[in-house]
C-alpha positions in Angstrom: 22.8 9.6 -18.5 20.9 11.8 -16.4 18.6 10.1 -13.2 14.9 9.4 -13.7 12.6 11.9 -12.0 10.0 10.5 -9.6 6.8 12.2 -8.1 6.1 10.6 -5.1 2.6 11.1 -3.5 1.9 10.1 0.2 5.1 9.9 1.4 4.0 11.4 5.2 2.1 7.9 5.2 2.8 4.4 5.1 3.4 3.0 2.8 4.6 5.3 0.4 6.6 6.7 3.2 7.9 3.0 3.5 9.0 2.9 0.1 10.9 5.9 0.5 13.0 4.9 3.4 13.5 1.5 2.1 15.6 2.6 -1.5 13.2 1.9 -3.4 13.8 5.1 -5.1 17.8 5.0 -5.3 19.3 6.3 -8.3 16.8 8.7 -9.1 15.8 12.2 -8.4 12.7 11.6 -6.2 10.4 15.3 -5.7 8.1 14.0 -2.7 4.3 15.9 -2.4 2.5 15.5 0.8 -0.1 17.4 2.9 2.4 17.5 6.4 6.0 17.6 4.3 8.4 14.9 4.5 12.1 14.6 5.7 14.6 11.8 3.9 18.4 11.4 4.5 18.9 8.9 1.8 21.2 9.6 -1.4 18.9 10.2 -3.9 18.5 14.0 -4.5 15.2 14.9 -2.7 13.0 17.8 -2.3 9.6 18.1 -0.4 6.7 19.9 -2.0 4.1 20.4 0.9 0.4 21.0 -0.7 -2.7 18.7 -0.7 -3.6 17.1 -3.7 -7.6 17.0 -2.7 -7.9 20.4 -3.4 -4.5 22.0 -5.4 -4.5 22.3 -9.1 -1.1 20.3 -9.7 0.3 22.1 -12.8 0.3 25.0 -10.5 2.7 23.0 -7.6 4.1 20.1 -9.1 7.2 20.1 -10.8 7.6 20.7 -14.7 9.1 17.6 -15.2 8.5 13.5 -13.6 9.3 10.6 -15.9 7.6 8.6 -13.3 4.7 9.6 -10.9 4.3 6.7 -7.9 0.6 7.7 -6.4 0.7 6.4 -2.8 -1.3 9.0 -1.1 -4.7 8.2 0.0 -7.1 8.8 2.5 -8.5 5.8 4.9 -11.9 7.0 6.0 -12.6 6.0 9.6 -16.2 5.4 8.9 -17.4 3.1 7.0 -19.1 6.0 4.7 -17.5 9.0 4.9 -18.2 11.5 2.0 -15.3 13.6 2.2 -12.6 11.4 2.3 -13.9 9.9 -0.6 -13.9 12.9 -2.7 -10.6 13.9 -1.3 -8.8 10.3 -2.7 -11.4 10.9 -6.2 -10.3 14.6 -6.5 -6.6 13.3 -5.8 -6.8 11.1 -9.0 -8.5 13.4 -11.1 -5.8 16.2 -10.6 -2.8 13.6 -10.7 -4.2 12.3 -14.4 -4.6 16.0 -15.3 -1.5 16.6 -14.7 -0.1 13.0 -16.2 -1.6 13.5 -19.3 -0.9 17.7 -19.8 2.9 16.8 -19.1 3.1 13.3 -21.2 4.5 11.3 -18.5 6.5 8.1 -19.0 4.7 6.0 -16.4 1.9 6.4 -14.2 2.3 3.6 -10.7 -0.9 3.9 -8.5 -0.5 2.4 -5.1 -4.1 0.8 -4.6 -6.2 -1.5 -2.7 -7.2 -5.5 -2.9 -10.6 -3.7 -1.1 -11.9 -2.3 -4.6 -12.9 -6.2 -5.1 -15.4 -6.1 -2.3 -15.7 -8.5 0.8 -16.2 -12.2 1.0 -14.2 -13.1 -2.5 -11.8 -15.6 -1.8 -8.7 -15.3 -4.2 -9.5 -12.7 -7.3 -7.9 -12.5 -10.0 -7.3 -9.3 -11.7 -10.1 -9.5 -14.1 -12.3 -10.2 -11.3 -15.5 -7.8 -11.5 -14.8 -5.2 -8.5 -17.7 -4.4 -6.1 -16.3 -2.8 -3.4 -18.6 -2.5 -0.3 -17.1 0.5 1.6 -15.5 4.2 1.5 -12.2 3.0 0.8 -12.6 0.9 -1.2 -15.1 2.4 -3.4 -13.1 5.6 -3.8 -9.8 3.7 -4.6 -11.7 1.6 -7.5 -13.0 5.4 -8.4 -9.7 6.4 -8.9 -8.5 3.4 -10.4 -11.1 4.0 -13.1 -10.2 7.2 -13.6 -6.9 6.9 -14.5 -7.6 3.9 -16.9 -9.0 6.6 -18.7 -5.9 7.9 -19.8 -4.0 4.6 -20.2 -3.7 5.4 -23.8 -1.2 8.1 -23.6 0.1 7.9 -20.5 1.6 4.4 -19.1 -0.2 2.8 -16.6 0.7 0.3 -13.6 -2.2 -0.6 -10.9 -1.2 -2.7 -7.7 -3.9 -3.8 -5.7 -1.9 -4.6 -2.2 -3.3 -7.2 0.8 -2.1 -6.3 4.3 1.8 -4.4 3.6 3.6 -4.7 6.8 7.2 -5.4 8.3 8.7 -1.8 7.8 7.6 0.6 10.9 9.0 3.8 10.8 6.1 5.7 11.2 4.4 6.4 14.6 1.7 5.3 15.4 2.0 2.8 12.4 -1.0 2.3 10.5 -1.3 -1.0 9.2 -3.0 -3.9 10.6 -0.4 -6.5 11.6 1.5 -3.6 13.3 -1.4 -2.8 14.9 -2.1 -6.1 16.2 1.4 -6.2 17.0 1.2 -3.4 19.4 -2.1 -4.5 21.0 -1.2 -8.3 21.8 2.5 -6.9 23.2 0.7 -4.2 25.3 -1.9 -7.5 26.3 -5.1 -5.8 24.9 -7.6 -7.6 23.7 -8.6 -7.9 20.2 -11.7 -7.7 18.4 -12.5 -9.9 15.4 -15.6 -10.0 13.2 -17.2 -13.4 13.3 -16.4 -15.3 10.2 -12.4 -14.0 10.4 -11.5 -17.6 11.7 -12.5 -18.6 8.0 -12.0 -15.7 6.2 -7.7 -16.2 5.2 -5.4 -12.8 4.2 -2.0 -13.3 2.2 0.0 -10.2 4.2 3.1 -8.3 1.8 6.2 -8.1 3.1 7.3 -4.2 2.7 10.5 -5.0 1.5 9.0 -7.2 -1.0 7.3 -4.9 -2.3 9.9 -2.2 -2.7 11.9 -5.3 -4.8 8.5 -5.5 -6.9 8.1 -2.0 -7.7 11.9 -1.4 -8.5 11.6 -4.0 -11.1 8.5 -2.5 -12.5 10.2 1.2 -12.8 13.4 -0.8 -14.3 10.9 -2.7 -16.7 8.5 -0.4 -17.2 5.9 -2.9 -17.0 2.3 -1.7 -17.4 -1.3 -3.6 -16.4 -3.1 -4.0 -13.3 -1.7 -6.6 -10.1 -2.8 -8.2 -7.5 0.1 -7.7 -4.6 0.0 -10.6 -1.8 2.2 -12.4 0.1 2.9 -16.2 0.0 0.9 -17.4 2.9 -2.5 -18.2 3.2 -3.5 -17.5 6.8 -6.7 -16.8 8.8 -6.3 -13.6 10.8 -6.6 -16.0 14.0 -2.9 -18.0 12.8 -1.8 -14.5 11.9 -2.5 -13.6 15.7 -1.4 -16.2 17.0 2.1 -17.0 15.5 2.3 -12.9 16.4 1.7 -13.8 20.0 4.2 -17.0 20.1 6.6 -14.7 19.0 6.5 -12.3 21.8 5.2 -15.1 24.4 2.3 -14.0 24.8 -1.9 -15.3 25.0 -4.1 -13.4 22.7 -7.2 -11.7 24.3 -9.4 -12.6 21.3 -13.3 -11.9 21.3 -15.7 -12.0 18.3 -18.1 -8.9 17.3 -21.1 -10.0 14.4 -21.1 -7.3 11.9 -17.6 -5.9 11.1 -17.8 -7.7 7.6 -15.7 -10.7 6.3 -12.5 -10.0 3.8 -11.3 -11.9 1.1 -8.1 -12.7 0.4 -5.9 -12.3 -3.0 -4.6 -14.2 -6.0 -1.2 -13.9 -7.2 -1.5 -15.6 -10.2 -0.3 -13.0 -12.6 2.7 -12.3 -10.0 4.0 -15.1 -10.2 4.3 -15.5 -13.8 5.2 -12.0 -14.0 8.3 -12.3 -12.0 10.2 -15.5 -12.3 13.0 -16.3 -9.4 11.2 -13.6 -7.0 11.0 -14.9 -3.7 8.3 -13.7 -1.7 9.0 -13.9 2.0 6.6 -15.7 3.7 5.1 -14.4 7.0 7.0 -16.0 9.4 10.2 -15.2 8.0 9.1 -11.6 7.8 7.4 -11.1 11.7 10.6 -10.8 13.4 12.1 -7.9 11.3 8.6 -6.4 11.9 8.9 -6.7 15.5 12.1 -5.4 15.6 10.9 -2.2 13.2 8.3 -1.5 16.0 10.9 -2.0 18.8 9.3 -5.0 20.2 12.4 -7.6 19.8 16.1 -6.1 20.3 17.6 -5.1 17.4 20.4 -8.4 16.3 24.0 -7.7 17.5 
C-alpha cells in the first residue's frame, strides 16, 4: 500500500515546523512548501519546495499529487493592523483552495487560531459567532471562511489552537510561554494588559497536539475544533509556576490597553476523542524548559 502524500505549509515556522520534527507525519511522504526552505532528518521521505504562497500560483509549484494538505503557514502581523500581512495569509488560502479543489484532494487540515472569536469571550464553543478584533485574527477567520467554501468537494478539518508550546526547536521561538520563558530566566520584566489577572488561557501541549492531528489524518475526521489544553490558568499562575520552576521572582507590571483574551472550550474535544489525555500544564513546563535549554536535559 503505497504512503499517503502530505503538503505541508509553514514548516520554517512554529508550529508547523513543530509538527514536523515531532513525527507527526511518519509513514507518509511529506513534500514541505515554505518561503526560507526547510531541512528534516526524519524517515519519512521528504522534499522542500521553497516558494511563497502569498503571491505563487500553486498548480504552477506544488506537486501533482497530496492526498492530504496540512496548512500551517501564516503570517503574525506585528501591528495590530497591518494590511499586508493580512492579504498575504487571505491570498495564502485562496491559492491553497484553488489548488485543493482543481486536484480533488482527500483532506484539507487548516492550522488556525482561537483569535478569530474575538477578545473578552470566556470559553467558545465552536458554533460561537466569530468577531475577531485584530489583523490576525481577522485574516485567519478570512481564510477559514474561504475554505468552507469548498467543503463540499474537498474534505475539510479547522483547528482553532490556544497558546501551542513545549516543543522549541526554533530560534528565537515564537510562542508566548516560550517567550515568557526566556524573559523571566534572563530576569526581564514582563508586561501584562490590565485585566490578564482575570482573563484565564488553556495552553496546548505540542506533543498533544501532534497525537490529535495524527488521529485526525488516521480518521479522517472532518468539522471545525477548538484545540486547548486542560488547565484553566490566568496568565499571572502561568508566570508564576514558570518562575517557581526556574527559581526565580517575576518582574511583572500592568500596561491599560493591550486588550483582554478569552480562553477556549473543549467540549467537542473531548467527546471527540475518548481515552486522550491531555497533559496538563505543569506536567508539560519542564519538557518545555528543557526544549529551550533552560533545565538539563535528564540523564
Amino acid at each position: 500500500m503505497k504512503s499517503p502524500h502530505i503538503l505541508l505549509t509553514g514548516a520554517s515556522g512554529s508550529t508547523a515546523g513543530n509538527l514536523l520534527r515531532l513525527g507527526t507525519f511518519a509513514g507518509t511522504e511529506i513534500s514541505s512548501i515554505s518561503r526560507s526552505g526547510v531541512s528534516f532528518s526524519g524517515d519519512s521521505p521528504f522534499s522542500s519546495l521553497l516558494a511563497d504562497l502569498s503571491v505563487a500560483n500553486p498548480n504552477d509549484i506544488l506537486p501533482a499529487r497530496a492526498d492530504i494538505v496540512v496548512h500551517g503557514a501564516a503570517i503574525v502581523p506585528k501591528k495590530a493592523r497591518s494590511d499586508a500581512d493580512y492579504q498575504a495569509n487571505v491570498t495564502m488560502a485562496e491559492n491553497l483552495a484553488r489548488y485543493a479543489w482543481d486536484r480533488r484532494i482527500g483532506h484539507l487540515i487548516f492550522i488556525s487560531t482561537g483569535s478569530v472569536y474575538g477578545p473578552g469571550l470566556f470559553d467558545p464553543i465552536e458554533s460561537t459567532v466569530c468577531r475577531p478584533a485584530d489583523a490576525y485574527g481577522q485574516s485567519m477567520r478570512a481564510a477559514e471562511e474561504i475554505f468552507e467554501k469548498i467543503r463540499g468537494k474537498v474534505p475539510l478539518t479547522i483547528l482553532r489552537l490556544y497558546y501551542p508550546y513545549g516543543f522549541d526547536a526554533q530560534t528565537p521561538p515564537d510562542n508566548l510561554v516560550a517567550k515568557i520563558f526566556l524573559r523571566i530566566a534572563q530576569d526581564q520584566p514582563l508586561t501584562l494588559a490590565e485585566g490578564q489577572e482575570r482573563a484565564f488561557f488553556r495552553p496546548t501541549f505540542m506533543p498533544d497536539l501532534s497525537l490529535l492531528l495524527r488521529w485526525i489524518m488516521a480518521t479522517q475526521w472532518t468539522g471545525t475544533l477548538n484545540v486547548a489544553g486542560p488547565d484553566e490558568m490566568t496568565l499571572v499562575e502561568m508566570v508564576q509556576a514558570m518562575a517557581d520552576l526556574l527559581g526565580k521572582t517575576p518582574q511583572i507590571s500592568y500596561q491599560a490597553g493591550l486588550g483582554l483574551p478569552g480562553s477556549a472550550g473543549i467540549y467537542l474535544l473531548k467527546s471527540l476523542h475518548a481515552g486522550f489525555s491531555w497533559t496538563s500544564f505543569l506536567e508539560g513546563l519542564p519538557k518545555a524548559a528543557k526544549s529551550l535549554k533552560l533545565l538539563p536535559e535528564d540523564e
